[in-house]
N, C-alpha and C positions, 0 to 999 in steps of 0.2 A: 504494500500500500504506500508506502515513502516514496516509491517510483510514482507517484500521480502529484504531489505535492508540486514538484518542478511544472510537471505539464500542465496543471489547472493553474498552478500561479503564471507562468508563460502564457498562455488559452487567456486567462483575464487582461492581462496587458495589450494582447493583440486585440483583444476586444476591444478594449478602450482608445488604440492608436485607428481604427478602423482599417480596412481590407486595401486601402490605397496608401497605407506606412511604409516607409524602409525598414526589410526584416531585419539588417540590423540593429533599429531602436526596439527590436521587440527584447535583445539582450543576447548575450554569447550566445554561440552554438556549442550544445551539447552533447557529446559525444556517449551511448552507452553500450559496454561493453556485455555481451552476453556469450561467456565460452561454455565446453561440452554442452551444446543445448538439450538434446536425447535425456540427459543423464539426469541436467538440471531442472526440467518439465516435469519428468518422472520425481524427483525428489520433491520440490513443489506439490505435486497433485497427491503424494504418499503423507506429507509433512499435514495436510489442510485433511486430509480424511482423518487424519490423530486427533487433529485438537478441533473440529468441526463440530460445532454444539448444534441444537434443532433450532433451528430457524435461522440456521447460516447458511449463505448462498453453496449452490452444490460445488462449484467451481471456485476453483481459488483465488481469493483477491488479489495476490501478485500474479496470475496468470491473465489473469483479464488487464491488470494494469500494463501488464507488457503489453496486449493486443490492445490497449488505445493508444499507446505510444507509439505504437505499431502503423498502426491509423491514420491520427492526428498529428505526430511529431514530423514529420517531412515539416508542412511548413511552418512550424512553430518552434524551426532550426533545433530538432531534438531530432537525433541518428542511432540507428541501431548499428551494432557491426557483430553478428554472430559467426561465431566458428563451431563448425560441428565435423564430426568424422562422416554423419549422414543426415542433412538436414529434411526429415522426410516428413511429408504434408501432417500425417498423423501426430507425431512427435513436436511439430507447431503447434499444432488445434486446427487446423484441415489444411486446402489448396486454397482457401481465400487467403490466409495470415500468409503461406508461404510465398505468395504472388508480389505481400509489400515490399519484398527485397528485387528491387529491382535489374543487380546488378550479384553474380555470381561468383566465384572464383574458383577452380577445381586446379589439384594437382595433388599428384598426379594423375588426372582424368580428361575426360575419359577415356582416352587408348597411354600408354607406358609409353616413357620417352627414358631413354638413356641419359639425355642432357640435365645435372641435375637444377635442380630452379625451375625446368620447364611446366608450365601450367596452362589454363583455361579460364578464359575472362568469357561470361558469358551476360548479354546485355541486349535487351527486347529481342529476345529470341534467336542473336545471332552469336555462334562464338566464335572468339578467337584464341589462337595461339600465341603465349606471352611467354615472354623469358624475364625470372625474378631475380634476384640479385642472390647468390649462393655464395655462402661463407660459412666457415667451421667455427668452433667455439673461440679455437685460438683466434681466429680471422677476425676478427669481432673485437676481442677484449684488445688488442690492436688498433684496429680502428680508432676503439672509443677513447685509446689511453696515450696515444704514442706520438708525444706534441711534436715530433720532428717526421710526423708521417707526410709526408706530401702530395700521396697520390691520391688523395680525396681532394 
């Protein structure tokens, strides 16, 4: 439920700047992160049938609050970025929730590339073949530390 706080206080301010504001004055963009979804749906919908008294809704209030953020949050500069090993319509809450992401990324999918990084941006229907930037742990802590690096 803390997830709807942002979006209703956001939702009211748009309301008050009217539909012809800069979505900048509505305030930041919010970015929200939702990893293993499969996993975290299922614990969510397990966690709300535990402690679900009579006359609580059947469905869980942090699952519904994802699907109006879901919704609503595009232009109320609130963004989802889920990561899942299978993000599958069931595991959302159907094919309507999963359709709000309008933009995909698969790797490696869906055919196996040798090259590693190589993935799949898929976007209103059509994909493409994308090369991600591949580094190893050491590659990295490099990067981020090694004030005499230059090649960044």
């Amino acid at each position: 439920m803390r997830l709807l706080h942002p979006l209703r206080r956001v939702a009211g301010v748009a309301d008050e700047l009217g539909i012809d504001a800069d979505p900048k004055a509505i305030g930041p963009r919010l970015l929200i992160l939702l990893e293993e979804v499969n996993a975290t749906m299922k614990m969510l919908a397990r966690y709300w049938e535990k402690i679900r008294e009579s006359g609580d809704p059947k469905v869980s209030p942090a699952i519904d609050a994802l699907n109006e953020i879901l919704y609503m949050g595009r232009q109320l500069r609130m963004h989802v970025l889920l990561v899942a090993q299978s993000a599958t319509a069931r595991a959302l809450g159907g094919p309507e929730v999963r359709e709000q992401f309008s933009t995909r990324i698969l790797g490696p999918a869906p055919k196996w590339s040798k090259h590693r990084g190589r993935g799949h941006v898929i976007q209103d229907d059509e994909v493409h073949e994308t090369q991600a930037i591949w580094m190893t742990d050491a590659d990295v802590v490099t990067w981020l530390t090694d004030p005499d690096d230059t090649q960044s």
